[in-house]
N, C-alpha and C positions, 0 to 999 in steps of 0.2 A: 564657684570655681575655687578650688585652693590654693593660698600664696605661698609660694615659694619660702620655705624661711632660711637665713643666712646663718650657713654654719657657725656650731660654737668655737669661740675664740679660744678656747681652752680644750684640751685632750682626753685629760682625765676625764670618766666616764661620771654619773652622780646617782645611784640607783635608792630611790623616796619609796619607803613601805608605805602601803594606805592601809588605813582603819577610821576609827570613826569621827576622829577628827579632821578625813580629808577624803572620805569617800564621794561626797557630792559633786556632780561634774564638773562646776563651778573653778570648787577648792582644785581638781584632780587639773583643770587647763591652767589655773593659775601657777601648782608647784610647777609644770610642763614651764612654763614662761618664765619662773624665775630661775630656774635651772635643770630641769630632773631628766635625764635622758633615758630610763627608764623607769619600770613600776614593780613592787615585789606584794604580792598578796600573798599573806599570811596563813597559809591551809587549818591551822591551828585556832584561830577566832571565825567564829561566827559560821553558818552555815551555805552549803555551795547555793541553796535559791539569791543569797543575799548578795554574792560576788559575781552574779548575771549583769548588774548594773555597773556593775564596777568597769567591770571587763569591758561592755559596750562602750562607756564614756572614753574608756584609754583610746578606743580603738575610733573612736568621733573627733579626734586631734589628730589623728592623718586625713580627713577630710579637710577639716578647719584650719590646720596650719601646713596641707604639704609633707608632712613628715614621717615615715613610716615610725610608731610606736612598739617598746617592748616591754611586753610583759612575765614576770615571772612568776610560777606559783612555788611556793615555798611549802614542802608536805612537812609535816607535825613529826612523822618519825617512831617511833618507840617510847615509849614516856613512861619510867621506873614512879611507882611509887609504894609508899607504906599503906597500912589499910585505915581503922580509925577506930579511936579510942572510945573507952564508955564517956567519960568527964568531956570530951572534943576535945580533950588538951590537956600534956604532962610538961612536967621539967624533968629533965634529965640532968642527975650530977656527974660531975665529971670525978673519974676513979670506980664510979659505978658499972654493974653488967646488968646487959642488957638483951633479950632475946627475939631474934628475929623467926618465924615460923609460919607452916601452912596452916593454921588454926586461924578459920574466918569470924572467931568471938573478939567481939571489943576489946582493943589494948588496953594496958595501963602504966606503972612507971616500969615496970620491969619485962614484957613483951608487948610486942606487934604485930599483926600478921603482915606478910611479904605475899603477896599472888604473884609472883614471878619465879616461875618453876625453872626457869633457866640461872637465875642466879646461885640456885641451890646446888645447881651443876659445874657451876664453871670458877665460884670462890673458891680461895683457899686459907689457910691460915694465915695471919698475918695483913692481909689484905686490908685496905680502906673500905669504908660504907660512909656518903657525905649524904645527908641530908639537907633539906632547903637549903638549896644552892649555895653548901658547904658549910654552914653559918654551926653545923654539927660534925663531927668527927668519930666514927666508932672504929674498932679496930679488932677484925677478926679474933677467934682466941681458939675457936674448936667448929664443926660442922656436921653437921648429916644431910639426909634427904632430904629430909624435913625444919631443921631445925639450926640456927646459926646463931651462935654465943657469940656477943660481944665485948670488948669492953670502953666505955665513953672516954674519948680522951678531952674532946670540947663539946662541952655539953651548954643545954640552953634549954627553950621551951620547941615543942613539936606538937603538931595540930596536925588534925586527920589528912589523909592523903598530900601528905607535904612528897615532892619529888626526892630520889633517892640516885646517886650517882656511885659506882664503880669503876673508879679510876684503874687499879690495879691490875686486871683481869680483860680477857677477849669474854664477848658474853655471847654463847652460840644462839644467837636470837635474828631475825632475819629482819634486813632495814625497813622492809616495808609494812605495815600494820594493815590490818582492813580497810582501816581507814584512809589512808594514804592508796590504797589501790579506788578504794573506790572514789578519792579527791583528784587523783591522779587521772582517770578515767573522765571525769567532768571537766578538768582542765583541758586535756586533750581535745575535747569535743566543743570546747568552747572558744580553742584557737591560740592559746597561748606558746607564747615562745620558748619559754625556760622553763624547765623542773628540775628543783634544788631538793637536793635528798639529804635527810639529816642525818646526823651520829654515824655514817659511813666509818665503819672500824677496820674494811677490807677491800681490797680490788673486786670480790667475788660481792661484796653488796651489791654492786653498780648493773649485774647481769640482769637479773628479773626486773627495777627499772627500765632497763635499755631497751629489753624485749615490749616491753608495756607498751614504750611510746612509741615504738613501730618507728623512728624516722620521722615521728609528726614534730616532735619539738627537739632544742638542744636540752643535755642534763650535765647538771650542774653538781660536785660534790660540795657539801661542806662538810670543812676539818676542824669539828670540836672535840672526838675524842682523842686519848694518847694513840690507842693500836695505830691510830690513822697515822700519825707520824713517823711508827716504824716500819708501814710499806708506801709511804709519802709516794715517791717514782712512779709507784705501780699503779696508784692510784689515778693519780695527774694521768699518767698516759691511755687509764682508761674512762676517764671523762672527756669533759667537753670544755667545761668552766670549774674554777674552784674557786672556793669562798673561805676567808681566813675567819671562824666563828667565835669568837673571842669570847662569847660569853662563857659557855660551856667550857672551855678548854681554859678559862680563866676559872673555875669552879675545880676539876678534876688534875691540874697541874698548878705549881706555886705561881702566883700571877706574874714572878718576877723572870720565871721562865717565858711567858709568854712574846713578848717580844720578839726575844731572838727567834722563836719558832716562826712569828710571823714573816719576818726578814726570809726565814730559811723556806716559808710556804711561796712567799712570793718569787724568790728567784726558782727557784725549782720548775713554779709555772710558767713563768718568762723563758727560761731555757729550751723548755717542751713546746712552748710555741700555744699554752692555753689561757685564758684569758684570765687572770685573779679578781677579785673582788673582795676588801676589807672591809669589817663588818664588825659593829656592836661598840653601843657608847661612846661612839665617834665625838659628837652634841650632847653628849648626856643633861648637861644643865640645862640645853634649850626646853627639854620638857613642858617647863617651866617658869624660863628665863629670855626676855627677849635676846639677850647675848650669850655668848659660849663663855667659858674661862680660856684664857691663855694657851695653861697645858693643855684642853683640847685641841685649841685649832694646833697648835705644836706637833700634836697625832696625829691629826687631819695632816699635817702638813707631810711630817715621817712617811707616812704612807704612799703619797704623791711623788716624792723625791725615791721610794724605794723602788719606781715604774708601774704601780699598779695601775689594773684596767679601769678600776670604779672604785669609788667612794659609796658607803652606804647610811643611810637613816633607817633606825629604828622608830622607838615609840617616840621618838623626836617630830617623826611628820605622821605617824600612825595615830598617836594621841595624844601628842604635847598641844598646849597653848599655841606653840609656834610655829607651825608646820612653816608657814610661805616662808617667812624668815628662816628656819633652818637650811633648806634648801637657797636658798640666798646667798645663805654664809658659806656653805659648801662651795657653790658657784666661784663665791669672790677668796676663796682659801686656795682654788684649783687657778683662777687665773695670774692670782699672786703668786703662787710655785714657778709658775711656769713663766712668768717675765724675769725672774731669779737668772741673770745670765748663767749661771752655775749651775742651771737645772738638768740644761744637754748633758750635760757631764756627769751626775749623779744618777743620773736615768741609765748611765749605760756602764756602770760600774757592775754588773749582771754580764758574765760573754753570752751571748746566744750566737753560738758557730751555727751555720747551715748544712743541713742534713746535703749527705752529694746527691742531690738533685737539681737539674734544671729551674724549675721553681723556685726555690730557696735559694739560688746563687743566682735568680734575676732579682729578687728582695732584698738580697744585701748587695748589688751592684743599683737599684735604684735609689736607697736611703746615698747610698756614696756618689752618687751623679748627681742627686739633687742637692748634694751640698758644690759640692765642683761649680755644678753651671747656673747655682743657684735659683734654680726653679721655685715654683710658689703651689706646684703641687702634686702629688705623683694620683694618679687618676688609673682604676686596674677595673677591669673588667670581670666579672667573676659569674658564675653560677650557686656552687656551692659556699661561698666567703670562704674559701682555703684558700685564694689568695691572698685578701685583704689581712688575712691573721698571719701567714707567714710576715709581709709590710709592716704591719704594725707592731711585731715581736721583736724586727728589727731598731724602732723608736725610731724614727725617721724626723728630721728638725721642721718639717714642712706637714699641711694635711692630708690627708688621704678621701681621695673623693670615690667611691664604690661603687659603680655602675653594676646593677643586676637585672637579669628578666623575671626574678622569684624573688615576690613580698616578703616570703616566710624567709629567707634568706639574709634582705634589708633591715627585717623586724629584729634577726638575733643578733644583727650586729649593732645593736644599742648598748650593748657590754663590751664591748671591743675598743680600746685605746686611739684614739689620735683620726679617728673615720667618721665620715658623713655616708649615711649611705643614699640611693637615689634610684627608685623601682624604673627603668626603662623594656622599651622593644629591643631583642638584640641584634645584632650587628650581625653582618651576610660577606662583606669588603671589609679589607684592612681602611679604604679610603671615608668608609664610611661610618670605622674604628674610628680615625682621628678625627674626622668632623665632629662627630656626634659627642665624643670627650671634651671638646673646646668649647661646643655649643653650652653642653651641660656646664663646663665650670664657669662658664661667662653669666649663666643664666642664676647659678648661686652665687655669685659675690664674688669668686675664690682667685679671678686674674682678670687681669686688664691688658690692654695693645700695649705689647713689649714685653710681657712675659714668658717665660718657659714652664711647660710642663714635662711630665712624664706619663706616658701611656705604657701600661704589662697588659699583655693579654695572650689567647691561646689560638693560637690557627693550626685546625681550621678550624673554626669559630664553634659552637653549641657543644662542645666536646671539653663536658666539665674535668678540670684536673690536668689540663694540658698546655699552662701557660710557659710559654717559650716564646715571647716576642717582648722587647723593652724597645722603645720610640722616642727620642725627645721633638720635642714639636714647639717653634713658638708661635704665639698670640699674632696675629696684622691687626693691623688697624681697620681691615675693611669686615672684620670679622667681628667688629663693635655695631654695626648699623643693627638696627632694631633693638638695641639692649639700654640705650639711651635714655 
């Protein structure tokens, strides 16, 4: 039988990439126990037979602990690169030209081949070309069909197939590759939660994603190039989740810009009511290191105090030394933020006004009743989680406990702020609304005789998207017998 586990004390969400330092179910229930509320498989390593195991383990820790798990596959995207040289490797001077071209004969210091017929289309003079993630700098000078002059402004060594970034330009190339359709496809079928789509340059990326997964999973953007930043809005509001991807977008913009865009990714997604996710070298030293430095947890912290949904690990629990420990320290970085009496207040320096609906003005009248009559926790009924994410856009001081009749429902809100979620039967009576909510929070930890909570939900009841009911309700005493 499964044990109940006691929600985390903490809000913030902690999303642990797996690879080969944590793929074994062992390692996979351990980061789950030191902290990780969700799991991000990497579409880009290793092949789909080998993430059949992965995938089963996640989902063997809602057996084993109670808890519905979420998973998310992360698709590989478009991936620019150069072709390769006779020698396997040149230095490029800086002051020198250099030529980029459809000629698939071995480069050398003075050309390369490019197979990417769209970049030929959409450069223009002037423009950047970064190679290995930016460590090189060329700069347009002339163009053809075929052929792109450059000249090296930082130059260095370049080895075969090193990846090649275009900052400057929209590049008419379509987000999803073969590959990604056909990882996308195995994902889907193998039950997962989340599909994160990379280099999203446009709102019109997200369409053939969207269609793909039919409804089966939620999609996730992430924002690593620039275009994405100048239809940010359109973006956010036609996903699901966004992921602030700092690597890339730290490669194709000055790193010093980065920040502030993060700040401006995150509220933008708090506003629209979608869940964020910060991402990339959060733990960098953990790799390697049983502790963080400073200025990481410091970013780790920034993040947290900016209301973000989730904290993420990369190659920190993918293939560092220290996976349990990263995750650990994310855990103990999220519940230090949040005892910051100062934290309520930082979290809500973001307005999220409520759209005029019903809905949205019972979310921000339960965040504002549960501080009033000081409740211990607001408990919403949901179908789709379009309530529980309206709730927890608002940052409510208290936790949010998520009654659903749909797994897949429970599973996606593993990236959602400030919520437990908890797969039940649904409800037929309001009387059997408030039982079954007091039952449920007594039976996670969440109130004791003499508390108050709150109960949103929709009557008439199975009729998702129609929440019109807020309750406050308190705890008896006689409603403790059997929880003892």
């Amino acid at each position: 039988m499964a044990r109940a586990i006691t929600p985390r004390s903490r809000k913030v969400r902690v999303l642990a990439t797996l690879g080969p330092a944590s793929n074994a179910p062992e390692m996979i229930a351990r980061l789950f126990e030191a902290g990780a509320d969700a799991f991000r498989i990497n579409m880009s390593h290793g092949d789909q037979a080998s993430k059949v195991a992965v995938i089963q383990a996640i989902r063997a820790l809602e057996k084993s602990h109670g808890r519905p798990t979420t998973i998310l596959a992360d698709l590989q995207g478009p991936k620019l690169r150069v072709g390769q040289f006779a020698a396997g490797r040149v230095e490029l001077a800086r002051g020198s030209r250099f030529v980029l071209d459809r000629d698939p004969a071995p480069g050398d210091e003075t050309r390369v081949e490019l197979p990417h017929r769209e970049i030929f289309q959409a450069i223009e003079p002037g423009a950047r070309l970064l190679l290995d993630d930016g460590k090189l700098v060329l700069r347009v000078t002339e163009h053809d069909a075929d052929r792109i002059e450059t000249l090296v402004e930082v130059g260095g060594p370049l080895s075969n197939n090193k990846g090649l970034n275009v900052p400057d330009v929209v590049l008419p190339m379509a987000a999803l590759t073969n590959k990604d359709r056909s990882d996308l496809a195995f994902a889907i079928d193998a039950g997962v939660d989340w599909i994160a789509l990379s280099f999203v340059q446009r709102p019109e990326d997200l369409a053939e994603a969207r269609k793909l997964i039919g409804g089966k999973a939620a999609l996730l953007a992430k924002i690593e190039k620039p275009a994405a930043i100048d239809r940010l809005e359109e973006i956010v509001e036609m996903c699901d989740a966004v992921m602030v991807a700092r690597g890339d977008l730290g490669v194709e913009l000055p790193p010093e810009t980065v920040p502030p865009l993060q700040k401006r990714i995150v509220e933008t997604s708090r506003r629209l009511g979608r869940p964020v996710v910060v991402a990339t070298q959060m733990l960098e030293s953990m790799i390697s290191s049983p502790s963080p430095t400073r200025a990481e947890v410091s970013d780790v912290a920034t993040a947290i105090y900016d209301g973000a949904d989730a904290i993420m690990l990369s190659a920190e629990s993918a293939a560092g030394s220290w996976p349990v420990e990263s995750v650990a320290m994310m855990n103990a970085i999220g519940e230090s933020v949040e005892r910051d009496p100062a934290y309520a207040e930082r979290i809500r320096f973001t307005v999220t006004r409520p759209d005029p609906t019903t809905a949205d003005a019972l979310a921000e009248a339960a965040k504002n009743i549960a501080n009033t009559v000081s409740a211990k926790a607001i408990i919403c009924f949901t179908t789709s989680g379009s309530t529980a994410r309206r709730i927890a856009r608002e940052r409510p001081s208290v936790p949010v406990l998520v009654l659903t009749p749909k797994l897949e429902t429970a599973r996606r809100l593993g990236l959602l702020w400030g919520t437990h979620a908890v797969r039940t039967r649904d409800v037929d009576s309001f009387e059997e609304m408030v039982a079954k909510a007091k039952r449920i929070a007594l039976r996670q930890g969440m109130v004791k005789a003499g508390d108050r909570v709150i109960i949103t939900a929709g009557i008439p009841f199975r009729t998702p998207g129609a929440t019109n009911v807020l309750h406050v309700v308190g705890i008896l005493g006689d409603e403790l017998k059997g929880f003892g």
